[in-house]
C-alpha positions in Angstrom: 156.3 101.3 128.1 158.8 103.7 127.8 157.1 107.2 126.7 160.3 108.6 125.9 161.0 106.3 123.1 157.4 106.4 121.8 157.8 109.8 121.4 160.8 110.4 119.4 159.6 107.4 117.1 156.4 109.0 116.4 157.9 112.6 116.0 160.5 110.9 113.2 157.1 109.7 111.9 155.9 113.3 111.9 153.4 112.9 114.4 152.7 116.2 116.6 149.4 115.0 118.0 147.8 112.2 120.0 143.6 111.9 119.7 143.4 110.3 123.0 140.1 108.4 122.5 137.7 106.9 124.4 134.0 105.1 123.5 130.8 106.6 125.3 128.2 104.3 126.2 126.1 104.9 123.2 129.5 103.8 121.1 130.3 107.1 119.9 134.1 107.8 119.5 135.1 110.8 122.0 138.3 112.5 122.9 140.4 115.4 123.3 143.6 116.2 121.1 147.1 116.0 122.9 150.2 117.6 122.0 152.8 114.6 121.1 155.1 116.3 123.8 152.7 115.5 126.9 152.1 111.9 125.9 153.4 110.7 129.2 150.4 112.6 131.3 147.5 110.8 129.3 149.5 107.5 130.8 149.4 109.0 134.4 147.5 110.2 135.9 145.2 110.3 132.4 143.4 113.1 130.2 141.0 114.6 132.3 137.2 114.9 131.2 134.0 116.1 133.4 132.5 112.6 133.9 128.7 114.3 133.9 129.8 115.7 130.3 129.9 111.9 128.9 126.6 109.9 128.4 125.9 107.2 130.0 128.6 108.2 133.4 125.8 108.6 135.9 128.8 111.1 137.2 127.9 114.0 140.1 129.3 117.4 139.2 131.0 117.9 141.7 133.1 116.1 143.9 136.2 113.5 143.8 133.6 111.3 141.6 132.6 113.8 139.1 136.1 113.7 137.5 136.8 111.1 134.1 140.1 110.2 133.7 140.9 108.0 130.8 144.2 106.7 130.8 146.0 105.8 127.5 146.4 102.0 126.5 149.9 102.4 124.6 149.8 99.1 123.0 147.3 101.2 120.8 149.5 104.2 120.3 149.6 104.2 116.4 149.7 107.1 113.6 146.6 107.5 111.9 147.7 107.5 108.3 144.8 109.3 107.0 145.3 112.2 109.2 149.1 113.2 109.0 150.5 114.5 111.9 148.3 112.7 114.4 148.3 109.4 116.1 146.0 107.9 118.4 145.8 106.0 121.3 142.7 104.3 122.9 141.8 105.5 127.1 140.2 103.0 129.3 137.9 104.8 132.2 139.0 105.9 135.8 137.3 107.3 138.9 138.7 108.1 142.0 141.9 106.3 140.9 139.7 102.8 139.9 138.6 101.8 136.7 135.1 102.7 136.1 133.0 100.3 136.5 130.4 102.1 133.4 133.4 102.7 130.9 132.7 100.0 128.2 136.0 99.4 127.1 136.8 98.2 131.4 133.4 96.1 130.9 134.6 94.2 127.8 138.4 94.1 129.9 135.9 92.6 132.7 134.8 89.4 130.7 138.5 89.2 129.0 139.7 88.4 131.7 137.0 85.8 133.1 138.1 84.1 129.7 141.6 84.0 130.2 141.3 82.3 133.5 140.0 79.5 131.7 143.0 79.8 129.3 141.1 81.2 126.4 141.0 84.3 124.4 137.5 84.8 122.4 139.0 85.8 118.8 135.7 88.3 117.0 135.6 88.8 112.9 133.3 92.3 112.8 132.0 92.6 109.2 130.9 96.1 109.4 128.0 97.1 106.7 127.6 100.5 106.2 126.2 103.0 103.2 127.7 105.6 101.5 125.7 108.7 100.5 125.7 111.9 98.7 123.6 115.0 99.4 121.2 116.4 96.9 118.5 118.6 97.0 116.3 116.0 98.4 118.8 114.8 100.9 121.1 112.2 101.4 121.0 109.1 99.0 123.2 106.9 97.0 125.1 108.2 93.8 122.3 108.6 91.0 124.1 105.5 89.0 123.1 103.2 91.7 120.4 102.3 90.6 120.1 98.4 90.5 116.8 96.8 92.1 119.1 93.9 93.1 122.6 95.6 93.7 124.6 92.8 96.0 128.2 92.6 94.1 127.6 95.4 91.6 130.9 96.1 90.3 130.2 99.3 88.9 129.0 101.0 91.9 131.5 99.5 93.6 134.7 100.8 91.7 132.8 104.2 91.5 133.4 104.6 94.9 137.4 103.7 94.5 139.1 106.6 95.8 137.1 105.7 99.2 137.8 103.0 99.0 141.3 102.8 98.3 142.0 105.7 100.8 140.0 103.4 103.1 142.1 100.2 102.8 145.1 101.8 102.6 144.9 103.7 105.8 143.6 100.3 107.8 146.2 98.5 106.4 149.0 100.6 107.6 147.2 100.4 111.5 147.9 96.5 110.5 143.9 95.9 110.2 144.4 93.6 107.3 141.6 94.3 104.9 140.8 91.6 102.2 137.7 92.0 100.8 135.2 95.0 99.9 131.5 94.7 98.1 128.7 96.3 97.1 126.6 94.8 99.9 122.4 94.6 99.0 121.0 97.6 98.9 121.9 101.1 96.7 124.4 103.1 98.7 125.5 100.0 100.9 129.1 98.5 101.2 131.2 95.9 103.2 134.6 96.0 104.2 136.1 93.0 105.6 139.7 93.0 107.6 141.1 90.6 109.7 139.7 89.1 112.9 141.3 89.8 116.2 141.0 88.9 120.4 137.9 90.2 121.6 139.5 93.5 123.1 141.2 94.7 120.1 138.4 93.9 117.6 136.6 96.5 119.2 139.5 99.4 119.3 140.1 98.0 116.0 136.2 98.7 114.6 136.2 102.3 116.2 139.6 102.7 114.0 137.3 102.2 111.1 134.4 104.3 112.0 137.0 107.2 112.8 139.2 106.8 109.2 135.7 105.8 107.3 134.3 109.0 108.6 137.2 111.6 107.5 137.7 109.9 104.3 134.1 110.1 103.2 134.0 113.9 104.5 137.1 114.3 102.2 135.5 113.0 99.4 132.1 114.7 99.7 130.3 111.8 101.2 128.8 111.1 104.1 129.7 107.6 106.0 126.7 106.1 108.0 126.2 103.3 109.8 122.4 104.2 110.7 121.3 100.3 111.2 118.4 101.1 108.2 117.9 104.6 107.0 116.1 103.4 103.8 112.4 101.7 105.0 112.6 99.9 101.9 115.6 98.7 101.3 117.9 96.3 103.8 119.7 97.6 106.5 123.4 97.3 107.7 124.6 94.6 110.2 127.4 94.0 112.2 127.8 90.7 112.0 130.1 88.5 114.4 132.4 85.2 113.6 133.3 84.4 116.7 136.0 81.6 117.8 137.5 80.2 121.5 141.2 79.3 121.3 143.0 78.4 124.3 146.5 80.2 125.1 148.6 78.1 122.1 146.3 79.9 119.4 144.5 76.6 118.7 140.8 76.0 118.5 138.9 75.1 121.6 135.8 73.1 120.2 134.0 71.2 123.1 132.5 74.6 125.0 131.3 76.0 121.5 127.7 74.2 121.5 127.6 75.4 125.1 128.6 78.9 124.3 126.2 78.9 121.7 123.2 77.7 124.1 124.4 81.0 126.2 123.7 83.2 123.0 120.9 82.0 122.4 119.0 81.8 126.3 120.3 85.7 126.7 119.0 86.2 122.7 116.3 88.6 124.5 118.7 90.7 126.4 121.5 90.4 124.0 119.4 92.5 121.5 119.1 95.7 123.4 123.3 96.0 123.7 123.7 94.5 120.0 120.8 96.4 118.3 120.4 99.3 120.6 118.8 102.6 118.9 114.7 103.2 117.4 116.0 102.6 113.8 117.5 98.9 115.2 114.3 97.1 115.3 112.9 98.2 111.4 116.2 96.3 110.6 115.4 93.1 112.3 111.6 93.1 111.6 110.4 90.1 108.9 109.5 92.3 105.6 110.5 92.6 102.4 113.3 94.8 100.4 113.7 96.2 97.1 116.2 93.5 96.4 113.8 90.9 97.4 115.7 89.9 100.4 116.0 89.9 103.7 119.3 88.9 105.7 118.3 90.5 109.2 117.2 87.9 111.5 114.0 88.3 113.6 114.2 84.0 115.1 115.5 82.9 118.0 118.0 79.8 116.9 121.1 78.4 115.5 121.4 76.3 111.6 124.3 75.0 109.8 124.7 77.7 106.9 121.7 79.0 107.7 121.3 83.2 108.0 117.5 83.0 108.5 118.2 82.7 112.0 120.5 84.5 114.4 123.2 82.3 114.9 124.7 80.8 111.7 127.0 78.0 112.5 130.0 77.2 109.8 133.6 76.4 109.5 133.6 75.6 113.3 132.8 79.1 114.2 129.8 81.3 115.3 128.0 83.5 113.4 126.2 85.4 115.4 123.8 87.5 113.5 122.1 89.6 115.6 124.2 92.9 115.8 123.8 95.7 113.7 126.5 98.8 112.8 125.2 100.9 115.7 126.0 98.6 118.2 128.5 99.7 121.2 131.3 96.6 120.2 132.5 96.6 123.9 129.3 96.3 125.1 128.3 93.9 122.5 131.0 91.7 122.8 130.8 91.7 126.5 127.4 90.9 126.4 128.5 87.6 124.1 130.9 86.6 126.5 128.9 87.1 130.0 126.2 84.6 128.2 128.7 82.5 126.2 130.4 81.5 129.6 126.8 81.4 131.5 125.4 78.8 128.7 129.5 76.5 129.5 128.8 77.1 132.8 125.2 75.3 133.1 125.7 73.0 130.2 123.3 74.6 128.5 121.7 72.6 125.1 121.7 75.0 122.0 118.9 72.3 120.7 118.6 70.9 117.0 120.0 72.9 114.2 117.2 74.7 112.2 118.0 74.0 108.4 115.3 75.8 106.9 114.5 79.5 105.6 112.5 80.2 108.4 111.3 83.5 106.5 109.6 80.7 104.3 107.8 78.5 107.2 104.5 79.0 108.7 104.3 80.5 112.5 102.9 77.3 113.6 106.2 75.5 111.1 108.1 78.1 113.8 106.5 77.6 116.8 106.9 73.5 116.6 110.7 73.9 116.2 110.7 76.4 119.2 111.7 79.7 117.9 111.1 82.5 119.6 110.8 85.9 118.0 113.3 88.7 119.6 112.4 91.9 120.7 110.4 93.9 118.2 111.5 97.4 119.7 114.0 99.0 121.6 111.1 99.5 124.5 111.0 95.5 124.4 114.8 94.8 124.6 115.5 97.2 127.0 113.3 95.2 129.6 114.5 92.2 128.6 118.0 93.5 129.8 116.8 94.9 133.1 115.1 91.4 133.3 118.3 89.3 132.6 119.8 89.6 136.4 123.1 87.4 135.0 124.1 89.5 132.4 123.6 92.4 135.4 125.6 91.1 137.4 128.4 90.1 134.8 128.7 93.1 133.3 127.8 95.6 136.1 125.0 96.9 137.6 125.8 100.2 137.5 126.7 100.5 133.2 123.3 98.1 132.9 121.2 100.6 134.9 122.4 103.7 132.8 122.2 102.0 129.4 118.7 100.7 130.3 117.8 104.4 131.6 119.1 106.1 128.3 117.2 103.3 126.0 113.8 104.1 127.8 113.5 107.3 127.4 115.2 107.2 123.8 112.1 104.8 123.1 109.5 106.7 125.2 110.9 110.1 122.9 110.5 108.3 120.1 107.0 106.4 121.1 105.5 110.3 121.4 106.5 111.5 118.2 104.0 112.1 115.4 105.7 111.4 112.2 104.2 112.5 108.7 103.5 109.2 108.4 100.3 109.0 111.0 99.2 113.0 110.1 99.0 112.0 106.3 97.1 108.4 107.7 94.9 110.0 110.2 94.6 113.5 110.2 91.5 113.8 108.5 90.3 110.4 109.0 88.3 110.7 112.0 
């Protein structure tokens, strides 16, 4: 593309800055600020970073190898309306002049392209949940007003929070997001914004565009923006669901792989849930338990229903739901992950097995265990070895970006695993 042009269209915009961004492994936007004038250099050879400075690398320090260079995807190149003056434009990983095998965004490219030798394009809906809090002196919680034991749909809370909101839509509108619907979601403090599907690729630049506005805007209004999977032990936590769709290369549906597809999700279920739910906090999220609001939309079942959310993939409209993600998730990884098993499952032919049309929260285990479900991974501990157990997703998404995630989870769960919380000193401190 012709830098030259970009340029003098995003100065007549007012633009004087490009956030040249790129997603670490743990799904954290990173990136360095770029004066519009040297746009052409993040192109080639790339904005420079220390590759050992970036989790999840594996990068020497010194060397040919130790040097990051992310170079800048202009098809992204786009102002950032709530942030005047600054546009920015999403990096895919190099090293030694070769894309990097452990950036996630070249991982997700990686199954994109497996996909569109086949002639088809995986189109993702993310329905990111998140909860918007307000310091006090007892930390961070909802406003005081919301206060409802059963809060999905509240209206009041919800048009409390309009200026967020508003500033919110606004600003993902004008990157051409498409936003067209927002709720109080079902616990206090908790809201969804929906906006418009997208191919696999840009529905994950598209969902780090949201974390980065949803951020700013809640700093500028004295909020803070989290999507912790479940900060609240007591109330439900945020997902990230999926509503996924193959089309071949005329837009239309392609509808004989799906059930196959499916089968994939649901053999690499295991695995699956350390890249999709992949911190501590992910797994009090998907345990069975009850909420303030008396529900519980997190699935903990291994299986597939028509309509049904008690399980983790919820079939409807001729499209996949697939359940199992939650807000902290990496959505390159993720989706990667979803399409390494999705083609595995069309590959073999595998059966996804009878739809499950029951609450399953409501059924006995024995109800479960006749119908076959299996129970994911109760920690991170679990799902980590699941994925360094799973040798196809390995090998489709890399060995290398596998073995550092798996590294990084372990000892996140082994840090976590020796920590005495207030919780066991007020149980068993003078107990024994």
């Amino acid at each position: 593309m012709d830098t030259d042009r970009l340029k003098a269209e995003l100065a007549a915009q007012g633009v004087r800055y490009v956030f040249a961004q790129f997603t670490d492994i743990h799904g954290a936007a990173k990136g360095k600020l770029v004066p519009l004038a040297h746009l052409g250099d993040i192109v080639a050879p790339g904005a420079g970073f220390s590759g050992p400075s970036i989790w999840g690398t594996g990068l020497p320090r010194n060397g040919p190898r130790s040097e990051y260079y992310g170079r800048a995807d202009l098809t992204t190149l786009q102002p950032m309306p709530w942030l005047p003056g600054y546009a920015r434009v999403v990096l895919d990983g190099h090293v030694a002049g070769e894309p990097f095998d452990a950036c996630p965004r070249q991982v997700l490219r990686k199954q994109v392209a497996r996909l569109a030798a086949r002639g088809w394009t995986l189109n993702a809906g993310l329905e990111p949940e998140f909860f918007l809090l307000q310091k006090s002196a007892c930390g961070y919680d909802a406003e005081a007003a919301d206060t409802l034991e059963k809060p999905s749909y509240d209206t009041k809370s919800l048009l409390r929070q309009r200026a967020f909101l508003d500033k919110l839509t606004t600003s993902l509108n004008e990157c051409g997001l498409g936003v067209y619907q927002i709720d109080h979601e079902d616990a206090t403090g908790q809201f969804e914004v929906n906006y418009h599907y997208a191919d696999a690729l840009r529905a994950a630049d598209n969902f780090m565009l949201f974390k980065m506005a949803a951020h700013h805007i809640a700093e500028e209004e004295g909020m803070l923006f989290s999507m912790m999977p479940k900060p609240f032990a007591e109330r439900p936590g945020s997902g990230l669901h999926f509503h996924l769709s193959l089309a071949d290369d005329n837009g239309n549906e392609v509808g004989a792989p799906v059930s196959h597809f499916l089968a994939g999700l649901l053999h690499h279920a295991p695995a699956l849930t350390a890249l999709c739910a992949p911190t501590v906090n992910s797994y009090k999220r998907l345990m069975c338990g009850q909420s303030l609001s008396g529900t519980s939309w997190a699935p903990a079942f291994i299986g597939h229903g028509d309509n049904n959310r008690t399980v983790v993939a919820r079939t409807v409209h001729g499209r996949i739901e697939w359940r199992l993600p939650d807000s902290s998730a990496n959505p390159y990884l993720a989706l990667a992950g979803v399409i390494a098993a999705g083609l595995d499952g069309i590959d073999r032919k595998l059966d996804p097995g009878a739809p499950v049309n029951q609450d399953v929260y409501e059924m006995s285990d024995a109800d479960r265990a006749a119908l076959g479900l299996r129970l994911l991974p109760q920690n991170l501990g679990a799902a980590t070895e699941a994925l360094r157990a799973d040798a196809m997703l390995a090998e489709a998404l890399g060995a290398n970006i596998v073995a550092e995630f798996a590294a990084l989870k372990s000892a996140e769960w082994v840090e976590y695993s020796q920590h005495v919380s207030a919780w066991e000193t007020t149980r068993y401190l003078n107990r024994f």
